[in-house]
C-alpha positions in Angstrom: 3.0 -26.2 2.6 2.3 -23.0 4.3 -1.3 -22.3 5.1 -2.3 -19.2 4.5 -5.9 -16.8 5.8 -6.2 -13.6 4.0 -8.6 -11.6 5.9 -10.9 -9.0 3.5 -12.3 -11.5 1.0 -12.3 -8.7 -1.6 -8.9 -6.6 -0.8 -7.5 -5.9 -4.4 -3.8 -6.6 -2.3 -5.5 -9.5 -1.2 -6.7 -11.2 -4.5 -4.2 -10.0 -6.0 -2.0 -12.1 -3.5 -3.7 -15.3 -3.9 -3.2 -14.8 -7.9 0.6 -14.5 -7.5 1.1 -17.7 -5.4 -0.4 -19.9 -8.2 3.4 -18.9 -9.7 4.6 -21.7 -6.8 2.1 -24.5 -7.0 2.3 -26.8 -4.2 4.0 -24.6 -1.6 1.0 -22.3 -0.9 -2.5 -22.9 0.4 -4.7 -19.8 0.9 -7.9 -18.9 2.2 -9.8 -15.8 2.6 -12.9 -14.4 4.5 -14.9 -11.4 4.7 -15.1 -9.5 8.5 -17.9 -7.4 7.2 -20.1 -9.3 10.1 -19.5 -11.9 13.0 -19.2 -15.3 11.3 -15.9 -15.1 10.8 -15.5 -14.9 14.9 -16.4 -19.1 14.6 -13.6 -19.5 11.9 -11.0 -21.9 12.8 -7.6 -19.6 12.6 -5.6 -22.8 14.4 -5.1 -24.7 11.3 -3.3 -21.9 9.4 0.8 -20.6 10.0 -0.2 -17.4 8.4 -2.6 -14.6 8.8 -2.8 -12.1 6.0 -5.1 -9.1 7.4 -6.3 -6.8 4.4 -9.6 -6.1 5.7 -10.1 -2.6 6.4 -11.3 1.1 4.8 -8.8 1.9 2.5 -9.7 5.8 0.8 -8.9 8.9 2.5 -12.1 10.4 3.8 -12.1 13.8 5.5 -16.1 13.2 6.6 -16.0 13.6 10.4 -18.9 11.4 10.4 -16.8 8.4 8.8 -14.2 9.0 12.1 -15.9 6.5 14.2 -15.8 4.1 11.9 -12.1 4.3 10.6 -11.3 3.1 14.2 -13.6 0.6 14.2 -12.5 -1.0 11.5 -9.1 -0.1 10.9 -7.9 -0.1 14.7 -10.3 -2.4 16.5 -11.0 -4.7 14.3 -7.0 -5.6 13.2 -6.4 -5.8 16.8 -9.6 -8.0 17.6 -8.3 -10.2 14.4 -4.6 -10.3 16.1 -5.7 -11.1 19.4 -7.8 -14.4 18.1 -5.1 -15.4 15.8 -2.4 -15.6 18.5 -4.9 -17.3 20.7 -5.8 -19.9 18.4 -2.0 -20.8 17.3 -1.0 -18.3 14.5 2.4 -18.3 13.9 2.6 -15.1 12.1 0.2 -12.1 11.5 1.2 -9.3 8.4 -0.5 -5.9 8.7 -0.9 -3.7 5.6 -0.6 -0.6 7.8 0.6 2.8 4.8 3.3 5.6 4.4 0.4 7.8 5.5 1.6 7.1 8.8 3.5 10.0 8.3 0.9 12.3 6.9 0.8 13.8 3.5 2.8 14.6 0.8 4.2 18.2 0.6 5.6 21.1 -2.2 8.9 20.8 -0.9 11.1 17.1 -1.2 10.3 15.1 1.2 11.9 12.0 2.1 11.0 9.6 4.7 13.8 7.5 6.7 14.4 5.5 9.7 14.7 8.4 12.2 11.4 10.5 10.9 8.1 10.3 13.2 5.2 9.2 11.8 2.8 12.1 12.0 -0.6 11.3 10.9 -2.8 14.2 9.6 -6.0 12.3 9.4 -8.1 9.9 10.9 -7.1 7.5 8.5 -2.9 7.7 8.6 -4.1 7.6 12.6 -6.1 4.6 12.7 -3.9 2.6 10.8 -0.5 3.8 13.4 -3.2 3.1 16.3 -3.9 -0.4 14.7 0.0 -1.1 14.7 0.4 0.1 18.5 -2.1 -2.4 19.3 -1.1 -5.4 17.8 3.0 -4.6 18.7 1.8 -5.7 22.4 0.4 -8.9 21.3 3.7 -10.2 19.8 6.1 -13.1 21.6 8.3 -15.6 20.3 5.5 -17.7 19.0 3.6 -14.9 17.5 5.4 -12.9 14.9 4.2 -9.5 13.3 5.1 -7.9 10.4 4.1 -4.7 9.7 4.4 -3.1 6.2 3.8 0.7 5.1 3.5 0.7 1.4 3.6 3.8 -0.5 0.7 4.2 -3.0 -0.1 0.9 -5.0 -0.5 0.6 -8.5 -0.8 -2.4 -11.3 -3.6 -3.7 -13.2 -7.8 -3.2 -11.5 -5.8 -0.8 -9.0 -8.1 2.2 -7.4 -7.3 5.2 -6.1 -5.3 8.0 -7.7 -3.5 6.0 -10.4 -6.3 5.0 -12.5 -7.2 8.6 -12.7 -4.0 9.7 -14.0 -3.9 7.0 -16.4 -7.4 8.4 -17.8 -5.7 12.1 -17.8 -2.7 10.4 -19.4 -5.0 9.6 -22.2 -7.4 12.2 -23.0 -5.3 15.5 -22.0 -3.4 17.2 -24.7 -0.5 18.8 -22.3 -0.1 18.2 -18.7 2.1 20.3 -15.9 5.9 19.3 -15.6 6.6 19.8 -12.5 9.7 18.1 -10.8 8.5 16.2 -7.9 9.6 12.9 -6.2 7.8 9.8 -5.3 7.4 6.1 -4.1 5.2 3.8 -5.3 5.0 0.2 -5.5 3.6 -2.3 -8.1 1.4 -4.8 -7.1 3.6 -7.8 -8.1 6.6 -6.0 -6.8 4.5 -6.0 -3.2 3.3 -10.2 -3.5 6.9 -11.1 -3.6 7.7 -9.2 -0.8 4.7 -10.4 1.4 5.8 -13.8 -0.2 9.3 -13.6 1.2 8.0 -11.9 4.4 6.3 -15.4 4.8 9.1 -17.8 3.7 11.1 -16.0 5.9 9.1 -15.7 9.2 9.6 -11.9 9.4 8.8 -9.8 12.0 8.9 -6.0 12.7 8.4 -2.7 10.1 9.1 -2.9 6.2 8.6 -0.5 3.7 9.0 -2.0 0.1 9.1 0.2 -3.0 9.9 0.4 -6.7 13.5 0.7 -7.6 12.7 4.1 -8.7 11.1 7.0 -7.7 8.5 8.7 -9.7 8.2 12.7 -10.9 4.5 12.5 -12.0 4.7 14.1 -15.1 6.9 11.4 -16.5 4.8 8.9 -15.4 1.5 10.4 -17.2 3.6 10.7 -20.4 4.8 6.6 -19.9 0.9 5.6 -20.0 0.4 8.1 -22.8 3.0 6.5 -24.6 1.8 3.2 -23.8 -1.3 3.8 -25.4 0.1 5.4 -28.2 -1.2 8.9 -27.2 1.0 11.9 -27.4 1.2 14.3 -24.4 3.0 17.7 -24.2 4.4 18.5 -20.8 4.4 22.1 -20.1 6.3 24.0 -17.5 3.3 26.7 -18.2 0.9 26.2 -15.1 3.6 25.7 -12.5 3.9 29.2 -10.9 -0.2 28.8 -10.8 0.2 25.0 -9.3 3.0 26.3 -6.5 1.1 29.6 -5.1 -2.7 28.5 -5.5 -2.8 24.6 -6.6 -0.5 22.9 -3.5 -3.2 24.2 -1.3 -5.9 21.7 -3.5 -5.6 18.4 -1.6 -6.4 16.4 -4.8 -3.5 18.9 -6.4 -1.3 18.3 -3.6 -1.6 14.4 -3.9 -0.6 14.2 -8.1 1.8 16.3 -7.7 3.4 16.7 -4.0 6.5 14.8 -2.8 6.5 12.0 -1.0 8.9 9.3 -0.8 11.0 7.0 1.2 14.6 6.9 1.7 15.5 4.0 -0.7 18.0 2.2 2.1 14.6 1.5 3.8 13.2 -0.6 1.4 16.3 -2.5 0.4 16.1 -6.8 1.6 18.0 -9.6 1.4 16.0 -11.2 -1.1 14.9 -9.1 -4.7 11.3 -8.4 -5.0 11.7 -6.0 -7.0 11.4 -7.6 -10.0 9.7 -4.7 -12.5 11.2 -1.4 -13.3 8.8 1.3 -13.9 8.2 1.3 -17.7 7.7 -2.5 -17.7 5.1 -2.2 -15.0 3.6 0.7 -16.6 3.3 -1.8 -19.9 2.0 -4.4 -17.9 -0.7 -2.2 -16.3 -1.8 -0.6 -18.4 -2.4 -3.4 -21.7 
């Protein structure tokens, strides 16, 4: 039985981990803890194979005040967490680092692969490529690392930007059709890969996704649809969106393009085991 620590007691990628292994009773035991304060620097790590670190600020902010502390927690704290796992016997430590590693999403496609640069543009894409740095030099043949980037997450209790779309989806009449290209990755779709990443012992940089990518406003009319709402998308607002909106950071975000090149994300094993409407379906009811 592999023995599993989750750190970030309430990470929604965290419970929502622990919820997916009761699909394999018997071959998983997890616990989780909070580092909001010091206790957990008395917690036993030596008696688990497996340290799941969640714990960490997970929004964008773009308060120069909150700067200090999206190194603090992001960056010192994972590597502080690293450094007492490998100390105390931890065979294995996963990172949820992001994609926003490599900044933000732009008007024009853009599509990530293995030879792009990750280029943060803000303290929080930066903390979480400085926590990676850190924790690289901590890893030996004893002490795996395993760093994921997921694209945005989305499933059922998700925050963030999805919920809100899913609200738009059902109260706005029309919405803008404009033809952009993303990743994302549904929840269940991420367990099974960290899953596998554990049955497997893996080490290095992974960047699971969805099967498919997703154009916004076909997404926003699946929830509609889903909830028996009728949507019009309209090609109306797009020469508005393109010369004013793209310079809106929440407008750049809906409807911007980010995405990774698919070979990226492809493993040996299949976690991706929902397409995009069933996911939507399973979200959203």
């Amino acid at each position: 039985m592999k023995k599993i620590l989750i750190t970030g007691s309430s990470s929604y990628i965290g419970t929502s981990f622990e919820k997916w292994l009761r699909n394999y009773p018997g071959k998983y035991s997890i616990d989780s803890i909070s580092l909001r304060n010091d206790l957990w620097k008395k917690q036993d790590f030596s008696k688990y194979d497996v340290v799941l670190h969640m714990a960490g600020i997970a929004h964008v902010s773009s308060d120069p005040k909150m700067e200090e502390m999206y190194y603090k927690v992001n960056r010192d704290l994972t590597i502080e967490t690293a450094k007492k796992s490998k100390v105390e016997g931890v065979k294995q430590f996963i990172f949820m680092s992001s994609m926003i590693v490599y900044g933000d999403s732009t008007v024009e496609k853009r599509v990530i692969d293995n030879n792009t640069v990750p280029t943060p543009s803000n303290f929080y894409g930066n903390s979480k490529l400085q926590a990676e740095k850190g924790i690289k030099t901590l890893e030996s043949d004893n002490f795996k690392i395993a760093i994921i980037r997921p694209p945005m997450i989305y499933g059922k209790g998700s925050k963030g930007n999805f919920p809100k779309l899913a609200k738009a989806a059902q109260k706005l009449p029309i919405f803008p059709d404009i033809d952009n290209q993303r990743s994302m990755l549904y929840i269940d779709n991420l367990c099974e890969f960290i899953r596998f990443m554990i049955d497997n012992k893996e080490s290095g940089l992974f960047f699971p996704q969805n099967r498919e990518y997703v154009k916004t406003s076909e997404m926003v009319k699946l929830i509609a649809d889903v909830h028996g709402k009728k949507i019009i998308l309209t090609k109306l607002f797009n020469p508005i969106l393109k010369v004013i909106g793209f310079k809106s950071e929440l407008i750049n975000k809906v409807f911007g393009n980010f995405s990774y090149d698919q070979s990226m994300s492809l493993y040996k094993e299949n976690y991706q085991i929902g397409d995009l409407r069933k996911t939507i379906e399973l979200t959203e009811k």
